[in-house]
C-alpha positions as CSV (number, residue, x, y, z in Angstrom):
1,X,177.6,24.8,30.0
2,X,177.3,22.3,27.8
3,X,180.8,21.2,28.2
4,X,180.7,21.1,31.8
5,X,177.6,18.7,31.6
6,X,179.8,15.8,29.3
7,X,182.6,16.1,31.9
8,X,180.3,15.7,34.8
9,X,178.6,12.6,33.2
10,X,181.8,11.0,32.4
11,X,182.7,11.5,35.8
12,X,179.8,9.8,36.5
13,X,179.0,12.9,38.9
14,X,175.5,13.4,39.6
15,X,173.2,16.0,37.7
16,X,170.6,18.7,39.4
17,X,168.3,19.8,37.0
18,X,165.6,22.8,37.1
19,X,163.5,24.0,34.6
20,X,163.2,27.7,33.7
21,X,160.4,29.3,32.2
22,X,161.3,32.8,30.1
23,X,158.8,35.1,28.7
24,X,159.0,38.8,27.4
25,X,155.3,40.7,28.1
26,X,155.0,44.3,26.4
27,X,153.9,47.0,28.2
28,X,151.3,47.3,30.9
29,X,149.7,50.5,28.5
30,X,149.4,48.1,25.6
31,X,147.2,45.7,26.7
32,X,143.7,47.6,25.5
33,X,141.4,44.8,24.2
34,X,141.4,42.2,27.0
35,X,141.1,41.7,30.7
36,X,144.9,41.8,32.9
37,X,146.3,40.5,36.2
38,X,144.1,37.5,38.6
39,X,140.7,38.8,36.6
40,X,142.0,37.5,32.8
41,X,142.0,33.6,34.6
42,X,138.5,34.0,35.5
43,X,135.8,32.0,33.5
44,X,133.2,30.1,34.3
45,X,134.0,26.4,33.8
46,X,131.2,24.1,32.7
47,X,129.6,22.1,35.0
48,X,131.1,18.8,35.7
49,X,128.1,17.0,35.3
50,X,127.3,18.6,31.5
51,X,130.7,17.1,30.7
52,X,129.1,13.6,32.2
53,X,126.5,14.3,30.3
54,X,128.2,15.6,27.0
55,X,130.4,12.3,27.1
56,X,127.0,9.6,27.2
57,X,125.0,11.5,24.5
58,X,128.5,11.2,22.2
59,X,128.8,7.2,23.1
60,X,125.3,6.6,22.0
61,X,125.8,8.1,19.1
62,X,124.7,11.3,19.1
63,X,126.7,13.9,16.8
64,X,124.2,16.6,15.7
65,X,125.3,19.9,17.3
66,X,122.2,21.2,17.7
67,X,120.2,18.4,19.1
68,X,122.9,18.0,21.8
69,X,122.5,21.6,22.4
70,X,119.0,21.0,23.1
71,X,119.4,18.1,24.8
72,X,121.5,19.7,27.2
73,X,119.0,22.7,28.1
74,X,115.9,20.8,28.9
75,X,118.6,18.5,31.3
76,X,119.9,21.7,32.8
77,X,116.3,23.0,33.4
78,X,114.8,19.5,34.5
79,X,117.5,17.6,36.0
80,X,119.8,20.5,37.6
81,X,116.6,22.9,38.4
82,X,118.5,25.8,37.0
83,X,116.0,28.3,34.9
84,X,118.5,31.2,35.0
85,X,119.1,31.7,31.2
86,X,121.2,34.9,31.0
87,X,124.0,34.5,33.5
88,X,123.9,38.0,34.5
89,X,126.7,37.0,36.9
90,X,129.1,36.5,34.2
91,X,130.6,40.6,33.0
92,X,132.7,39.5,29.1
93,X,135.3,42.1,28.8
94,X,135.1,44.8,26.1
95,X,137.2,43.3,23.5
96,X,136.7,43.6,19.6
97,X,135.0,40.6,18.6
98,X,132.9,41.3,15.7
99,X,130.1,42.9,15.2
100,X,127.4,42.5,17.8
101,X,123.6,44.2,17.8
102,X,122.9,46.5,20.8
103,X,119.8,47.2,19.3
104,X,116.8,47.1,17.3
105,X,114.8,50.2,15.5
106,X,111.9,49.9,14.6
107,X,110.4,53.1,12.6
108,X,107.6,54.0,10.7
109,X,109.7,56.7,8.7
110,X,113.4,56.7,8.4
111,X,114.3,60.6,9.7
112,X,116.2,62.0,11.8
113,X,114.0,62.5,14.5
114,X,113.5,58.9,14.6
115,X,116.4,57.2,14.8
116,X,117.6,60.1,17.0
117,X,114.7,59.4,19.7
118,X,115.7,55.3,19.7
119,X,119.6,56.4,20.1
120,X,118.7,58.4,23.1
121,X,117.4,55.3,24.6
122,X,120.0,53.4,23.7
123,X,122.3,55.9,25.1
124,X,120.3,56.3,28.3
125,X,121.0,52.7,29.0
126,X,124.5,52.8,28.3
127,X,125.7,56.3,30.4
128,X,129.4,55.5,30.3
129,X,130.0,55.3,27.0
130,X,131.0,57.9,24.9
131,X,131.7,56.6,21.1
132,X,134.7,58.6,19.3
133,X,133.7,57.4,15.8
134,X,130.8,55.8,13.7
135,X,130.6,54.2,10.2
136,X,127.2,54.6,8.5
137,X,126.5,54.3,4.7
138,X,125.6,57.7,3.5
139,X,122.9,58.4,5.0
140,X,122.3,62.1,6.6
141,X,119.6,61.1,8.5
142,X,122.1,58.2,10.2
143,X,124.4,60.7,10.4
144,X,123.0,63.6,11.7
145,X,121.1,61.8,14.5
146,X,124.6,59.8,15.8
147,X,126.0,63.1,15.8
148,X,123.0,64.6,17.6
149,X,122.9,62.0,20.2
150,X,126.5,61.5,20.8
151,X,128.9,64.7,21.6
152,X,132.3,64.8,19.7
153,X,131.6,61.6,17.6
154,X,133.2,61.8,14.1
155,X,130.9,60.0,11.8
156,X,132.3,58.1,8.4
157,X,131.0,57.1,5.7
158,X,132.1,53.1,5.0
159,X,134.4,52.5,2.2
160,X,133.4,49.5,0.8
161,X,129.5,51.7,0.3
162,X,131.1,54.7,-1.3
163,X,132.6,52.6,-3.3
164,X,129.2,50.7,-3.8
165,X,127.5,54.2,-4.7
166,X,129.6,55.4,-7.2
167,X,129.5,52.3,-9.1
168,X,125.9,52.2,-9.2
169,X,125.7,55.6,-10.5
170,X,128.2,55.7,-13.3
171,X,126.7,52.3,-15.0
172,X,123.2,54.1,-15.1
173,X,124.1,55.5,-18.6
174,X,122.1,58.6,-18.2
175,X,124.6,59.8,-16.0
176,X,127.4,58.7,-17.8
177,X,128.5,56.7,-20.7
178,X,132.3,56.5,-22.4
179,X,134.3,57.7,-20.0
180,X,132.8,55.5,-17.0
181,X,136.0,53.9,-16.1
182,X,138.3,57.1,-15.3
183,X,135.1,59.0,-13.6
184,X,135.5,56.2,-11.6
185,X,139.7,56.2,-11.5
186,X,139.5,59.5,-10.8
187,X,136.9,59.2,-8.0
188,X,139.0,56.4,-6.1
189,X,142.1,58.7,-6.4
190,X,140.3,61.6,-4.4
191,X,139.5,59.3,-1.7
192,X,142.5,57.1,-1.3
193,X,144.8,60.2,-1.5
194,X,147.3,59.4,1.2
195,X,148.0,63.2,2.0
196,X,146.9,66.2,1.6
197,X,148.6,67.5,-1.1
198,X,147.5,64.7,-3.4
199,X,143.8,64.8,-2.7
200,X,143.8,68.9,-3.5
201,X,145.8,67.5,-6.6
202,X,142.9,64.7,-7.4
203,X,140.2,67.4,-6.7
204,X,141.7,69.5,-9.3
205,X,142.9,66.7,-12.0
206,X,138.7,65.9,-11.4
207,X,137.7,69.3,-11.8
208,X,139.9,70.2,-15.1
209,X,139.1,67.4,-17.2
210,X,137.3,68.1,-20.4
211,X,134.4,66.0,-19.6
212,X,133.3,67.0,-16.1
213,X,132.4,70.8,-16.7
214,X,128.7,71.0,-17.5
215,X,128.3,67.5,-17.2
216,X,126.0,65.3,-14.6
217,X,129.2,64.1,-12.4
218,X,130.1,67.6,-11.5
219,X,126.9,67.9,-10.1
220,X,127.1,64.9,-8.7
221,X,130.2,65.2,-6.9
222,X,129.7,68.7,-6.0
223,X,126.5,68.7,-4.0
224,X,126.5,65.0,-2.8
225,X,130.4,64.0,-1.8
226,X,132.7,67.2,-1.9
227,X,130.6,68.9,1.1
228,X,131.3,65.8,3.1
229,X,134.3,65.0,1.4
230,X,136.0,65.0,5.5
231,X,133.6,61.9,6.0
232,X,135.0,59.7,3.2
233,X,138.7,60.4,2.2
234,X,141.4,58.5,3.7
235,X,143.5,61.4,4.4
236,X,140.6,62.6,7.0
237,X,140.4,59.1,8.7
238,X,142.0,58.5,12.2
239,X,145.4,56.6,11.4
240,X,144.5,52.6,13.0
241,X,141.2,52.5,12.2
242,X,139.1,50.5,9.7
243,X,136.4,52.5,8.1
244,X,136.6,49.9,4.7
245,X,133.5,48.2,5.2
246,X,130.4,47.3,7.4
247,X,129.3,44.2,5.7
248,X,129.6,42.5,9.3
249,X,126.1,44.3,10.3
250,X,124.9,43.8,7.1
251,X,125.0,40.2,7.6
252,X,123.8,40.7,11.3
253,X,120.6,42.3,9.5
254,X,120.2,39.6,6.8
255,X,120.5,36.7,9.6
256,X,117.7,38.4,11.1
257,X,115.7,38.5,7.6
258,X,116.4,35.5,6.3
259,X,117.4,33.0,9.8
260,X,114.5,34.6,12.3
261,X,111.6,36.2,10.8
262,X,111.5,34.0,7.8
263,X,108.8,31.4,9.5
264,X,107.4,34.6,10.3
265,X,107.2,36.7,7.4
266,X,103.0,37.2,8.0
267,X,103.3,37.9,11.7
268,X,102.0,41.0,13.2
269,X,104.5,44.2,14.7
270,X,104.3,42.3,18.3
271,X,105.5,39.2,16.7
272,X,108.4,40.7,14.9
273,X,109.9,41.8,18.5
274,X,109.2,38.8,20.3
275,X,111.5,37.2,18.0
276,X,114.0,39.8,18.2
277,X,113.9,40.0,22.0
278,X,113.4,36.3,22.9
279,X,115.7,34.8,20.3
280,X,117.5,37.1,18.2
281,X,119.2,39.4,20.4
282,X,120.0,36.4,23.2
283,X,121.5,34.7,21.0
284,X,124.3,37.5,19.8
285,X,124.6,38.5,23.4
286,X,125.7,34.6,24.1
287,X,127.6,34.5,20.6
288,X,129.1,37.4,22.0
289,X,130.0,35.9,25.9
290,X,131.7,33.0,23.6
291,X,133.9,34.6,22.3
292,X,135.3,37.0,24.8
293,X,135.9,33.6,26.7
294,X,137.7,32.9,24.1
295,X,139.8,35.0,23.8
296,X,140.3,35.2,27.5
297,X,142.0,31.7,26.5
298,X,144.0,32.8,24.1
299,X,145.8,35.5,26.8
């Protein structure tokens, strides 16, 4: 091809050129986590006269996110007359983007009965879905109500808190003192046991060493982890999925400790939810329309 060009342009023969676009897609089965076909285009562009808008505030000076932010809402309620707040018109795709809070519980005890009765609501509001898995800390209470409410989910326990709860227990040195380091060594190598075979082999290398008979970590093990040990070990875990850590809705819960109820650390049970419902909650369910547009852009 090449060649044939340099004769043609010594011949001083005239070129036709057309450009050709190439691509490879995978499989229609593979694309789980976002939107396909006309649908994956569709996103609702910002009004023209916001970007207007946008564009004077940033000539005159104006750089602080936030105050723009507000700016923008009380010109979009005043000038534009549009109140509508949530967008219900807008449906974000179910896509893994974080983290995001469906809901609130509030209890006066933490039992199973109570979290079970708030999941039922939850789940009465949400009919089609049907959760395969869950990740709690270990908690039974958490546990036995997910499994209550929702048929056929497999509840874990997260990684990053098992670890977490043995490491609290073996620096208490009433439970145990010297040999801290390989109770712990021999801990991890029961859960991270990549087959079968080898976590029966890390049970028993556990259960025949010359400190752990009669001593507080057989107890320990034995009545709190081994009966769940299906929960916990990585052998048991579904192959693709990340049970390592839930620190993403521990940070959800600290944002709501520290960010939203801190000016209200006094305020009565009413005030607590008005803040979660008029500010906290909107304002993940927005966080979370971001960025499923988002990553409609990026397919």
């Amino acid at each position: 091809m090449a060649n044939l060009m340099k004769s043609k342009i010594k011949k001083g023969e005239e070129l036709a050129g057309q450009i050709v676009y190439r691509y490879n897609l995978p499989d229609q089965e593979r694309h789980k986590n976002h939107v396909c076909g006309a649908a994956a285009a569709c996103t609702e562009a910002i009004d023209p006269q916001l970007k207007v808008k946008i564009k004077e505030l940033v000539f005159q000076g104006q750089r602080n996110l936030a105050v723009i932010a507000t700016i923008l809402e009380q010109y979009v309620v005043g000038e534009l007359g549009e109140t509508d707040r949530m967008r219900n018109r807008f449906f974000p795709i179910k896509t893994n983007v974080g983290y995001q809070p469906v809901a609130v519980i509030i209890t006066q005890y933490e039992t199973k009965e109570a979290i079970l009765e708030a999941l039922i609501v939850v789940k009465e509001w949400n009919p089609e879905i049907v959760p395969k898995f869950g990740m709690v800390d270990f908690a039974m209470e958490e546990i036995l109500a997910l499994e209550l409410a929702f048929s056929g989910i497999k509840v874990f326990i997260c990684t990053f808190h098992r670890e977490q709860a043995w490491t609290r227990w073996t620096s208490k040195a009433v439970n145990i003192s010297e040999p801290r380091a390989e109770a712990l060594e021999k801990l991890r190598a029961i859960g991270n046991a990549s087959n079968f075979q080898e976590l029966e082999g890390a049970i028993e290398n556990l259960q025949k060493w010359d400190y752990y008979e009669g001593s507080p970590l057989k107890l320990y093990f034995e009545r709190t982890w081994l009966p769940e040990i299906e929960r916990w070990t990585l052998v048991n875990k579904p192959p693709g999925l990340l049970f390592h850590t839930n620190n993403g809705v521990e940070r959800i819960n600290e944002e709501l400790k520290y960010r939203y109820l801190m000016e209200n650390k006094n305020c009565s049970l009413s005030g607590v939810m008005n803040v979660v419902v008029t500010e906290f909650l909107p304002d993940h369910y927005k966080l979370y329309i971001t960025k499923n547009v988002k990553m409609l852009n990026l397919h």
